[in-house]
N, C-alpha and C positions, 0 to 999 in steps of 0.2 A: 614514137611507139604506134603498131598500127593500134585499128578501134578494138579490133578483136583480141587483141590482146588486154587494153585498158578495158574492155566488157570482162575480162575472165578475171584481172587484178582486184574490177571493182566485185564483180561475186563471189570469190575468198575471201574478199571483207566480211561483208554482207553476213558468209555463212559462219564466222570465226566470230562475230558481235552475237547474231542467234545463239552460238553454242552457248557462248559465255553467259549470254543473260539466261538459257537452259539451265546451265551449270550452277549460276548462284538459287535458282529454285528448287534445288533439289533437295529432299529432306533430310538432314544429320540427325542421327539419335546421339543424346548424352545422358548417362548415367547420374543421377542426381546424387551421387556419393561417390567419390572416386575409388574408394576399395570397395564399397559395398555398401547396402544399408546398414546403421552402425549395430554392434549385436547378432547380425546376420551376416558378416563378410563370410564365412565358409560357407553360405550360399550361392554368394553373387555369381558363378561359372555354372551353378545349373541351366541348361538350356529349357527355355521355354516352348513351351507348347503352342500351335497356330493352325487353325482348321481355316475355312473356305471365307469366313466372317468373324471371327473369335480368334484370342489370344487366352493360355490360361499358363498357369505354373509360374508366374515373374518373380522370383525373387531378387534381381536385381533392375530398381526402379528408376524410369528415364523417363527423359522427354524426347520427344522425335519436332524438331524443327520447323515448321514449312515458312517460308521467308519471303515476302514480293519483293520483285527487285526494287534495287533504292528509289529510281525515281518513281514510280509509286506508291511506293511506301508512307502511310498517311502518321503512321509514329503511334500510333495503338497495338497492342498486344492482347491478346487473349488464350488463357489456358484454357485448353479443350480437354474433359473426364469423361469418358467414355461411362456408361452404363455396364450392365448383367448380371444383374443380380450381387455382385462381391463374389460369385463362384466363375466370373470369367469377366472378358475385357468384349466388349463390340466394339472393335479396333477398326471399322470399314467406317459403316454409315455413322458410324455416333462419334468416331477418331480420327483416322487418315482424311477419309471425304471431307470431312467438316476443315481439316486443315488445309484441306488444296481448299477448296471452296474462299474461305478465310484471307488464305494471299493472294489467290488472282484476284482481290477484292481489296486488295493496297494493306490487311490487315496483317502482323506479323500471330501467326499461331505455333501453340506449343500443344503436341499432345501427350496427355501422361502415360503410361504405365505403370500402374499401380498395384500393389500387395493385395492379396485377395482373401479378409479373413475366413469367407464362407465354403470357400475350394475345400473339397475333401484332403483331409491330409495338412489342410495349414497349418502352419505353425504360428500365422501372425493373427492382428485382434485388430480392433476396429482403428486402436490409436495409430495403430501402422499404416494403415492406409491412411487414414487424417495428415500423419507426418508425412506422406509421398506428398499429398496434393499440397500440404504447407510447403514443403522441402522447393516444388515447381515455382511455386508461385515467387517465391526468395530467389530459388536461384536464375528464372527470367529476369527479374529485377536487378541482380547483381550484377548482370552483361547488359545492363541497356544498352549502353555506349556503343556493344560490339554488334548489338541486333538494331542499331540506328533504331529502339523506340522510346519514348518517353516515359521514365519511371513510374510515373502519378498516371500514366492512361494504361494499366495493366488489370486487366477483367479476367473474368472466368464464364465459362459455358460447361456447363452440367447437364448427363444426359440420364435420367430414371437412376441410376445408384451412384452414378458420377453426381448426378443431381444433389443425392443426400451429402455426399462430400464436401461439391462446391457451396453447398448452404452452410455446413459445419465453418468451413475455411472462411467464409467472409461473415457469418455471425458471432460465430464460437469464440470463446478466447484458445491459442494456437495450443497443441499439446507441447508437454516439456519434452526437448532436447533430449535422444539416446545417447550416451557417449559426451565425451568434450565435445563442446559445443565449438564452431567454427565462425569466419567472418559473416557467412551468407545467415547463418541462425541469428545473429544480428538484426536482420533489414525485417522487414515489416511482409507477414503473410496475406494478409488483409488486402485480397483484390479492391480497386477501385471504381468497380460496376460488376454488376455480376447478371446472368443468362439462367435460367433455370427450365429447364424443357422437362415437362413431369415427371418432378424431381419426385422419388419415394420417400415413404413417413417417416424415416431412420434422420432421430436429428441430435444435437447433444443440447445441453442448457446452452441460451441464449441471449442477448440482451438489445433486442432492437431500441434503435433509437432516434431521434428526426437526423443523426450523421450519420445512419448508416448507409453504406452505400447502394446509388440507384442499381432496383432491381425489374428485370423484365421475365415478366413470368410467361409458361406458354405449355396450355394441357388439354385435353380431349374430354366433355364431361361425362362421358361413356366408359372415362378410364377408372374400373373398379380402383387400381391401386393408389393411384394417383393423382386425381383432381380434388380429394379432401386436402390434401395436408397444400395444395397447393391456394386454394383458396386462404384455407388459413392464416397459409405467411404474408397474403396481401393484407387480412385483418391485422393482423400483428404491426403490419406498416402503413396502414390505416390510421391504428391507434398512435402513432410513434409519431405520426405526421412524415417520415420518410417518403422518399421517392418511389413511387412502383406502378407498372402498368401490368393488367394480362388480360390475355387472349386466348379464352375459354370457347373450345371452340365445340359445338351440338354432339357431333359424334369425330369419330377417326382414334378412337380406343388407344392402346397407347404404343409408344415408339412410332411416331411418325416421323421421328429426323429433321430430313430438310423438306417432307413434303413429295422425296422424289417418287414414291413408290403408293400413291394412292388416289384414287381416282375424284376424289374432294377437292376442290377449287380450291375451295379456301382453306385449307391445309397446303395446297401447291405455293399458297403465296406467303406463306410462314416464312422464307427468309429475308422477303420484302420488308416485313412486320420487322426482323431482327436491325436490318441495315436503316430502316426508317427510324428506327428508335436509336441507336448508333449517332447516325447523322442530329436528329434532333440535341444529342449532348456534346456536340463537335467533336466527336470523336475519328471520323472520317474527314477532318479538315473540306471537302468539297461534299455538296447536295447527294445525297445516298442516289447511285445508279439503279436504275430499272430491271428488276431481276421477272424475266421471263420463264416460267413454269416450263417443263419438259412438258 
């Protein structure tokens, strides 16, 4: 065979490996109820609404996938809840971004989709949303095997209203079951570490304890809505003797994300702070990588 020929064989290799490991990165949404949310299936085909940053109108709730390929796949999960108040979704920087971010980072992320009881015109209440972010977190757990990650290393990241959720879902006991209950309503909603980025005051009864799981807390103390309730839950796991850090940081008011869009230093390095804290509970199997600010 001449060279020029074994040069073009080997770079349709090349470019047919790329694809594939493109291909398995790509995001799959799945519906967290296969007919519908239960009570709500003759909603589930209304189409949702989706501006330049925002998602609103969900009535049928999902998670959207982002997956590292296997061999870096460090076998951690993380459900990502986007904020807005409960009248819409930040499905960019608080959603999607956080889930690319996530897997190029060996991490497997799930983002929700969630019921919005404060959307004008809802029909749903707070438990519905509670039950979306419960329903995610089961049903990650029920495909470990298929998402190659470790049942017992499944976390959550809450962002301002995602935040009150993810607080509810790993403090709260889980609301009851719409409908027959199924296999997944079975398995345990209760993340295994939990992220909290100024999470708002909206919480339900609670029961901290020295088992509940580590939490890493992360808010701006300029943030009117949200740096009280956030110190608080450290007291509370203060008191409990639990696991909890945060990073209170002087100003940068609230919704900073990942840091990318503010001119604070030390907000830029907020997701250094995340993968640092990650890494210190072996969660990332290797030394948390060096995350360089834009």
């Amino acid at each position: 065979m001449k060279m020029r020929s074994i040069r073009t064989v080997v770079l349709m290799i090349a470019l047919l490996i790329g694809a594939g490991a493109v291909a398995q990165q790509q995001p799959v949404r799945t519906p967290l109820w296969a007919h519908g949310a239960p009570g709500f299936e003759d909603r589930a085909a209304i189409p949702e609404l989706t501006g330049d940053y925002w998602t609103k109108r969900v009535n049928n709730p999902g998670i959207t996938a982002f997956l590292p390929p296997r061999a870096n796949a460090t076998g951690t999960a993380i459900v990502v809840v986007p904020g807005g108040g409960h009248r819409l979704l930040v499905t960019t920087t608080e959603g999607d971004d956080v889930g690319r971010w996530l897997a190029h980072r060996g991490i497997a992320a799930f983002v929700v989709r969630y019921r919005l009881f404060r959307e004008e015109g809802s029909p749903y209440t707070l438990e519905d949303a509670r039950a979306d972010v419960e329903r995610a977190v089961r049903s990650v757990r029920a495909r470990a095997g298929d998402y190659a990650i470790d049942p017992h290393r499944i976390g959550i990241w809450g962002f301002s209203a995602g935040g009150e959720l993810a607080r509810m879902t790993t403090l709260s006991p889980p609301v009851p079951a719409r409908g027959t209950p199924d296999a997944i309503d079975a398995l345990s909603a209760r993340p295994d570490f939990a992220i909290l980025e100024f999470p708002g005051p909206l919480h339900a009864a609670e029961h901290v304890t020295a088992e509940s799981p580590p939490l890493l807390l992360g808010a701006a103390n300029d943030d009117a809505c949200c740096s009280a309730p956030t110190i608080d839950l450290l007291q509370a796991y203060r008191q409990a003797g639990a696991s909890a850090e945060i990073h209170l940081y002087a100003a940068g008011g609230h919704a900073f994300n990942l840091g990318e869009d503010t001119p604070l230093v030390s907000l830029q390095h907020w997701p250094q702070v995340v993968l640092d804290w990650l890494s210190d509970r072996g969660l990332l199997g290797r030394p948390a990588p060096v995350f360089t600010p834009k």
